[in-house]
BABA-54874 format. One record per residue: residue number from 1; residue in three letters; y, z, x of N, C-alpha, C, CB in turn. Coordinates in steps of 0.02 Angstrom, whole numbers, padded with zeros to 5 digits. Glycine has a CB too. Example, Ala and Ser with C-alpha at 12.3 -4.5 7.8 and 13.67 -1.06 7.14 Angstrom:
! BABA-54874
     i    aa     n.py     n.pz     n.px    ca.py    ca.pz    ca.px     c.py     c.pz     c.px    cb.py    cb.pz    cb.px
     1   ALA   -00284    00390    00660   -00225    00390    00615   -00165    00390    00660   -00224    00452    00565
     2   SER   -00112    00354    00642   -00053    00357    00684    00002    00394    00645   -00030    00286    00704
! end
This chain:
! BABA-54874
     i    aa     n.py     n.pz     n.px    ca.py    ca.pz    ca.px     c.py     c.pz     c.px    cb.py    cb.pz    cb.px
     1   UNK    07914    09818    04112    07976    09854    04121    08019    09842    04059    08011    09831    04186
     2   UNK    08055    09901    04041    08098    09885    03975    08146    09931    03974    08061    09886    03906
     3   UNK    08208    09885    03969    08285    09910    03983    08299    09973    03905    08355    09817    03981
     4   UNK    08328    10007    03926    08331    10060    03883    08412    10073    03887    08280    10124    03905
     5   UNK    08461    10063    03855    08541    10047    03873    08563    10048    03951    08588    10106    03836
     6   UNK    08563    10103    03981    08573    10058    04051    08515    10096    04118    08677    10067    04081
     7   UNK    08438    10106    04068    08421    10140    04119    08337    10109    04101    08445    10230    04119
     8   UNK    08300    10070    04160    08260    10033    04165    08190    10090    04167    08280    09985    04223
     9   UNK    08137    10106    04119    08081    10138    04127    08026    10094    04156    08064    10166    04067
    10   UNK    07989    10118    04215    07917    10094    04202    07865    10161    04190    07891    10046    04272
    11   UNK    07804    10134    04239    07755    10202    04217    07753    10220    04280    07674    10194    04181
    12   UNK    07765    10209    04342    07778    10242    04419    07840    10266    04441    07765    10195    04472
    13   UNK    07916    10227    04427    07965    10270    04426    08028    10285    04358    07992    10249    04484
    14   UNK    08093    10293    04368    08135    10313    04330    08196    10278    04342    08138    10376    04334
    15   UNK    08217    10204    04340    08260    10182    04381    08349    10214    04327    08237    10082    04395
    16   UNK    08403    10208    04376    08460    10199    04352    08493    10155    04331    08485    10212    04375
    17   UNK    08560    10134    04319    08591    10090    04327    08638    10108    04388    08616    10073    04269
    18   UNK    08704    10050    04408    08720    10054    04474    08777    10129    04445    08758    09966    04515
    19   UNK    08823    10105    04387    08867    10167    04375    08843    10227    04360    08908    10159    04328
    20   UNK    08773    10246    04330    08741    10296    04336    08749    10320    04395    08687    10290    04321
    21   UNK    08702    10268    04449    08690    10299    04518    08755    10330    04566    08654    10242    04560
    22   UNK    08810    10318    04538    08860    10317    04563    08886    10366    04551    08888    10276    04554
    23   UNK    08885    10390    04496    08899    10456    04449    08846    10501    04490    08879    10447    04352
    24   UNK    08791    10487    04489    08761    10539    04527    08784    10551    04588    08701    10530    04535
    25   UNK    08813    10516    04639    08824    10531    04719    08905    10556    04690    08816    10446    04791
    26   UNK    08922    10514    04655    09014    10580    04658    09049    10495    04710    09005    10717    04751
    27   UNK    09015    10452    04674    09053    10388    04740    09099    10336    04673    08960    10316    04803
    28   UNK    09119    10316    04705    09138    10252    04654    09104    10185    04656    09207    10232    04664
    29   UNK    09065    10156    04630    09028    10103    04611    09054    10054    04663    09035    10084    04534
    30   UNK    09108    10022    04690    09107    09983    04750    09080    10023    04820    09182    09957    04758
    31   UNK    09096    10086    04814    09061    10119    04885    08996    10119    04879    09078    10194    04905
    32   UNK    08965    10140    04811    08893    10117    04808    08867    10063    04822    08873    10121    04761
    33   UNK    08910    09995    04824    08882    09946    04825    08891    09936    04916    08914    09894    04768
    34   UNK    08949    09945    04938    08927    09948    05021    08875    09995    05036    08988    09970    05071
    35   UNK    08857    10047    05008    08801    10070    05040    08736    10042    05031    08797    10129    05028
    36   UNK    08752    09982    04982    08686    09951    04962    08679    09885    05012    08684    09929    04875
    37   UNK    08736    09871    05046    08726    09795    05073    08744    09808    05157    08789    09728    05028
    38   UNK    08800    09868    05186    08818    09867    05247    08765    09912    05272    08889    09886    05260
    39   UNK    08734    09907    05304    08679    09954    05363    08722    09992    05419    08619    09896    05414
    40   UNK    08771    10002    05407    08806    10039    05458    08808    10117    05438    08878    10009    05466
    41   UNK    08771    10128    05386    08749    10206    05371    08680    10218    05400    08745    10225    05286
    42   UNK    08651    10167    05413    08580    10173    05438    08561    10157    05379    08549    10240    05471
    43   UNK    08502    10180    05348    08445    10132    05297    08489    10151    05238    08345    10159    05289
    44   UNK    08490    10061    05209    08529    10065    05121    08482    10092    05088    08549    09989    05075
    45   UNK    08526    10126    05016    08466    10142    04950    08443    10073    04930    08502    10185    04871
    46   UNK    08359    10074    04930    08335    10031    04896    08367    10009    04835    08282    10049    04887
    47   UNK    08373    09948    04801    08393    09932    04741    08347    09889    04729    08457    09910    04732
    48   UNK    08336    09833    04651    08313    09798    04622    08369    09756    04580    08267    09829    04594
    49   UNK    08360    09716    04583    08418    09665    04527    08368    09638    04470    08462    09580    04575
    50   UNK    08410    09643    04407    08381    09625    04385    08419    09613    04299    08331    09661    04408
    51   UNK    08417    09541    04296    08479    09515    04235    08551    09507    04238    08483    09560    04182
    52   UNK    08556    09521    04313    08628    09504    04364    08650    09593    04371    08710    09440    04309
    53   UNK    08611    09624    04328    08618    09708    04359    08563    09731    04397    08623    09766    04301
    54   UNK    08596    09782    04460    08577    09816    04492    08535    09884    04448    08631    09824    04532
    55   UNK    08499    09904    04489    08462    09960    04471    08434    10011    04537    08403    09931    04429
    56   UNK    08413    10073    04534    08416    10091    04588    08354    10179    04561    08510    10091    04617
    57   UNK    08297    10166    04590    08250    10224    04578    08300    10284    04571    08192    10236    04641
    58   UNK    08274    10312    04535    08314    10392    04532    08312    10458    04586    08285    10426    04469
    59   UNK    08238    10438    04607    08222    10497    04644    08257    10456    04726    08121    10523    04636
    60   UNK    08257    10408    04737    08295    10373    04810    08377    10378    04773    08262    10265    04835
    61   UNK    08397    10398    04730    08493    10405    04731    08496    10501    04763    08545    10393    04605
    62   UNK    08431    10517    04728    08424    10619    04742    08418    10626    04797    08359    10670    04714
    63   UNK    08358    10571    04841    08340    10591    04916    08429    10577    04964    08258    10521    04950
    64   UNK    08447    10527    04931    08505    10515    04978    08556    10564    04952    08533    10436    04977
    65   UNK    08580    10592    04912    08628    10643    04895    08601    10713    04935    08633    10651    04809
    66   UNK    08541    10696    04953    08514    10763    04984    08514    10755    05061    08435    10780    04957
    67   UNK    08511    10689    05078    08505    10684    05155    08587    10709    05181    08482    10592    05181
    68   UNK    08559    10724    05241    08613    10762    05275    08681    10684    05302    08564    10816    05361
    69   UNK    08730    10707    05306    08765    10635    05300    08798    10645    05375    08829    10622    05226
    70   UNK    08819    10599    05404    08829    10578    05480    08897    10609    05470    08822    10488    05509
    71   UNK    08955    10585    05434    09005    10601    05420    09026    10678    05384    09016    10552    05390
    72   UNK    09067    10729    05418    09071    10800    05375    09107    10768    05321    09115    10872    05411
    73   UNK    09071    10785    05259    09128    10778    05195    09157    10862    05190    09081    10746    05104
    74   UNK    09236    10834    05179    09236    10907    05180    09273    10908    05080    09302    10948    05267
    75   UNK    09261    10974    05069    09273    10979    05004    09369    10973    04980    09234    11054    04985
    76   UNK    09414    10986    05012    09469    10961    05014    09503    10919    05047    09491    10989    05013
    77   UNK    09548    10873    05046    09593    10833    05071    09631    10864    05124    09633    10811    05022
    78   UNK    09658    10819    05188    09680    10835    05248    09765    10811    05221    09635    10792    05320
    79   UNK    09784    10842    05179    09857    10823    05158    09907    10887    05167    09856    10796    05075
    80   UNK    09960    10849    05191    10015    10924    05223    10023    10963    05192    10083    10924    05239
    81   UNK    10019    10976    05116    10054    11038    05075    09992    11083    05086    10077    11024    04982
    82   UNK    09923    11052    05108    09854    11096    05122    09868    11142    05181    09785    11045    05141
    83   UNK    09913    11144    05232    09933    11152    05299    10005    11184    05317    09928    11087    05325
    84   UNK    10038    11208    05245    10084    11230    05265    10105    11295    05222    10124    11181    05271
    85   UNK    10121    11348    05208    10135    11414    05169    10199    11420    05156    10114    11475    05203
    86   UNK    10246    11344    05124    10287    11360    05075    10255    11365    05008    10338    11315    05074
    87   UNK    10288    11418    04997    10269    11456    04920    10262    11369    04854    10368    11533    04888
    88   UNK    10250    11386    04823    10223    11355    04757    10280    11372    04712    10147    11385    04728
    89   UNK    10284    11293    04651    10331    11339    04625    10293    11365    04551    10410    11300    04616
    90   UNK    10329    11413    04515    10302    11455    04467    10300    11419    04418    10332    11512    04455
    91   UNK    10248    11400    04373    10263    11379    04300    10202    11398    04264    10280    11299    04288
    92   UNK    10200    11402    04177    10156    11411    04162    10116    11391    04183    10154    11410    04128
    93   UNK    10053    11423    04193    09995    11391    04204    09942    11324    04158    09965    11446    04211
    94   UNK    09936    11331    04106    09943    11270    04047    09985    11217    04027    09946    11291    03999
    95   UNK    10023    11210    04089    10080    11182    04060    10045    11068    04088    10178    11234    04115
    96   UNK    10043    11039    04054    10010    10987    04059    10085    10945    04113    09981    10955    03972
    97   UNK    10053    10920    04150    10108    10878    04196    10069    10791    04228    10130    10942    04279
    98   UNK    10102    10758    04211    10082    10685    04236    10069    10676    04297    10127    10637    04226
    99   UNK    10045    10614    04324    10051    10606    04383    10110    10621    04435    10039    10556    04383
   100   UNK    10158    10584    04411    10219    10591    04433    10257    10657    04437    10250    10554    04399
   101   UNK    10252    10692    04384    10267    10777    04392    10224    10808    04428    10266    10820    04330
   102   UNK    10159    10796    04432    10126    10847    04491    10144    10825    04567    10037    10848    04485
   103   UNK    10135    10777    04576    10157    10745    04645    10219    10771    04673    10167    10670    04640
   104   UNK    10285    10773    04608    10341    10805    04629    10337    10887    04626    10394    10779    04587
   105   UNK    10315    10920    04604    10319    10992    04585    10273    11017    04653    10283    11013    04497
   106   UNK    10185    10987    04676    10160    11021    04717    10164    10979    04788    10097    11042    04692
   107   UNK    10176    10918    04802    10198    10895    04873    10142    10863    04882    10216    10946    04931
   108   UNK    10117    10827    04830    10062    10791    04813    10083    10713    04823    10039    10810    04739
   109   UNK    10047    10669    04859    10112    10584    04850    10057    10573    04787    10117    10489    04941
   110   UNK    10077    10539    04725    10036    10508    04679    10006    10468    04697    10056    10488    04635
   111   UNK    10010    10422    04743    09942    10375    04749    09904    10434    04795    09952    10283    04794
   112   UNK    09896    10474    04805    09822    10504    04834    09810    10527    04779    09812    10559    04896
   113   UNK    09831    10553    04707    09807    10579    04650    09769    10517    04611    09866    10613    04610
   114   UNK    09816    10459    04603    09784    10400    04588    09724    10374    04641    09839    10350    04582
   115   UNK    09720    10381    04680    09642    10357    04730    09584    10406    04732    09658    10350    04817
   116   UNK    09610    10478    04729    09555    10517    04724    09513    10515    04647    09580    10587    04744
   117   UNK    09578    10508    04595    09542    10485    04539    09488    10424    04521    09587    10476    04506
   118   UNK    09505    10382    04550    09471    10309    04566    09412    10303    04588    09501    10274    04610
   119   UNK    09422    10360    04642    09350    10330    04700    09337    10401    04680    09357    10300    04809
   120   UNK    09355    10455    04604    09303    10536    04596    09282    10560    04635    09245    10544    04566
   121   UNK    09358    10596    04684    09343    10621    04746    09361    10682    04738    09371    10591    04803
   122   UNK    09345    10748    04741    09391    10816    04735    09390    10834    04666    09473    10807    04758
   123   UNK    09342    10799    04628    09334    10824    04548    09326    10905    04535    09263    10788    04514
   124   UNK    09275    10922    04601    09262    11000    04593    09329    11016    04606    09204    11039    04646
   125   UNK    09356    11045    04617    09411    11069    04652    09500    11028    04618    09387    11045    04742
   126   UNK    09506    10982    04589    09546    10952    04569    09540    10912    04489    09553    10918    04622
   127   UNK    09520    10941    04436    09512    10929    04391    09580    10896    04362    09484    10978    04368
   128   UNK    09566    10838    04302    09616    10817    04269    09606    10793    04205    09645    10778    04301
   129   UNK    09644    10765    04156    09615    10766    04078    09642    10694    04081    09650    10829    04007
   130   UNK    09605    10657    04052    09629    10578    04033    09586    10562    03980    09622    10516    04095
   131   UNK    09654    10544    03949    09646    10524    03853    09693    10471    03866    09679    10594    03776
   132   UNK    09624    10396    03867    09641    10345    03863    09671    10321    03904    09660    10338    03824
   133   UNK    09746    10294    03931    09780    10274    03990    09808    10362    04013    09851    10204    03969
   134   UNK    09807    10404    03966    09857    10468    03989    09827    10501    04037    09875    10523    03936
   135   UNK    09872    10509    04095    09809    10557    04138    09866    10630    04161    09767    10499    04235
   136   UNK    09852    10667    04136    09885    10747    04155    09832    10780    04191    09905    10801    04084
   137   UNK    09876    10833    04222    09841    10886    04275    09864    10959    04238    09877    10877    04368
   138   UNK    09834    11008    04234    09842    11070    04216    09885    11106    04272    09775    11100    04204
   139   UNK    09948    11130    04290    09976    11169    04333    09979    11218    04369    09998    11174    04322
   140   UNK    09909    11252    04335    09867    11292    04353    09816    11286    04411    09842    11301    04304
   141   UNK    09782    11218    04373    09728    11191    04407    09739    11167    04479    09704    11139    04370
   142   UNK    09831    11146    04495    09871    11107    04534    09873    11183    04591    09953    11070    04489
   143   UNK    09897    11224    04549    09919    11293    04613    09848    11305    04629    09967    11383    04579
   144   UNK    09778    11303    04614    09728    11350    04630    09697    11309    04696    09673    11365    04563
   145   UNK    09721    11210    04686    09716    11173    04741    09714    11181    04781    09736    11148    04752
   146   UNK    09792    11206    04793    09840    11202    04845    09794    11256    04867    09926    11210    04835
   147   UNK    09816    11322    04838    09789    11376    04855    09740    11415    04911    09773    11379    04816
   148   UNK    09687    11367    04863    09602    11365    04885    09591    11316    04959    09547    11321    04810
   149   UNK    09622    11260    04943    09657    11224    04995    09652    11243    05042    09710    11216    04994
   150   UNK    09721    11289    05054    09753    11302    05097    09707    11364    05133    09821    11313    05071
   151   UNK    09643    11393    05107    09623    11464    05153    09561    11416    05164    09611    11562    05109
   152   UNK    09526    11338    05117    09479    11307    05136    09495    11285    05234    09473    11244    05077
   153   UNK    09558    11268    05225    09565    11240    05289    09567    11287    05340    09618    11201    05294
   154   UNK    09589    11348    05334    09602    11405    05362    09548    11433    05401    09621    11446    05318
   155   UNK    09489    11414    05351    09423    11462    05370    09381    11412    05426    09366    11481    05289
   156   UNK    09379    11348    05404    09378    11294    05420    09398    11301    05504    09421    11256    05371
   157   UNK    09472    11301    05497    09477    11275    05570    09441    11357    05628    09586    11248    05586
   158   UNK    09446    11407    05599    09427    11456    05618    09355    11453    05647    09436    11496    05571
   159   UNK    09295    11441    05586    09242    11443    05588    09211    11373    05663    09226    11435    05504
   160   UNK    09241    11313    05648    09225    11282    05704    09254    11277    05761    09217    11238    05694
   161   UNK    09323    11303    05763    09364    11298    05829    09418    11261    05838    09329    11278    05875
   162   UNK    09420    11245    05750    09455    11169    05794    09525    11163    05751    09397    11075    05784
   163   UNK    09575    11172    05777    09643    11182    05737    09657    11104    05682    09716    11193    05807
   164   UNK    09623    11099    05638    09629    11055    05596    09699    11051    05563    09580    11065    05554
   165   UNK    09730    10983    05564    09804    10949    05558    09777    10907    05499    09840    10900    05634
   166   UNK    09846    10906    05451    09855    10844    05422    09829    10774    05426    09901    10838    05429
   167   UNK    09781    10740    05398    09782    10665    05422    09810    10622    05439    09770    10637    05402
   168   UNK    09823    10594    05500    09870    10557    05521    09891    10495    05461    09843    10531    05591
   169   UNK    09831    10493    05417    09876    10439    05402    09890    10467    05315    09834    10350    05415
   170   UNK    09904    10531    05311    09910    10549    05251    09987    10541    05240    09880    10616    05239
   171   UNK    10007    10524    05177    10071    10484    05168    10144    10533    05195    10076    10462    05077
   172   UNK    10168    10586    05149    10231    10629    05157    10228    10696    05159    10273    10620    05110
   173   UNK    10250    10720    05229    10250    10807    05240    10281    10831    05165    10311    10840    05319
   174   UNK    10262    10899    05169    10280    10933    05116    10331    10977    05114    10235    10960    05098
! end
């Protein structure tokens, strides 16, 4: 076996590393690691240790991104401004805004912008640019959220029946 910067070859499989594998599921590297040690998902991804790093076959990170998951992930957040049809307000669309300005402008609380960033949750759908500590959101990218959001949940509660609300424990109505 021979380490190749962070990705272990033999001649039977293709292993990863753990932040690779992590990058592949869309998880953040501590959730990877409970799925590697708590059995309360049912069977962990196999791993190997090895030099105090983890490693993890490639084709077992694909089978599990492919298995059907117990839990609905759904592709947007259960947050009030998703749930309610006050208008948006107008600004250029390019116009670069911080954490703190998007949170205030779309009814966003910043720590769910800061956690979804963290744990690379809503990347499809919620894109952002970070250069170095700077992290901006496009204002554009912010209205198409909400937007898309707002008819995701729509169709959503339609399609299964079920009048889907805000998360109880999502921080401030909008």
């Amino acid at each position: 076996m021979r380490i190749v910067k962070e990705q272990v070859n033999t001649r039977t499989a293709e292993y990863v590393s753990e932040s690779q594998a992590a990058a592949m599921l869309q998880l953040a590297v501590g959730t990877l690691r409970n799925l590697r040690t708590v059995k309360s998902n049912g069977k962990p991804i196999p791993h190997i240790k090895q030099g105090g790093k983890v490693f993890y076959k490639r084709d077992d990170v694909i089978a599990y991104k492919d298995k059907p998951k117990a839990r609905l992930e759904h592709e947007y957040p259960r947050i009030p401004v998703l749930f309610n049809d006050n208008p948006l307000t107008v600004s250029d669309p390019s116009t670069k805004l911080t954490t703190a300005e998007a949170a205030l402008a779309y009814g966003i609380s910043k720590a769910s912008l800061q956690i979804w960033r963290s744990k690379r949750q809503f990347l499809c759908v919620l894109p952002f640019i970070s250069k170095g500590h700077e992290v901006h959101y496009l204002a554009g990218d912010l209205a198409t959220f909400v937007l898309e959001g707002r008819s995701y949940w729509k169709a959503r509660s339609l399609e299964l029946g079920i009048n889907f609300q805000p998360h109880p424990r999502s921080g401030r109505a909008a």
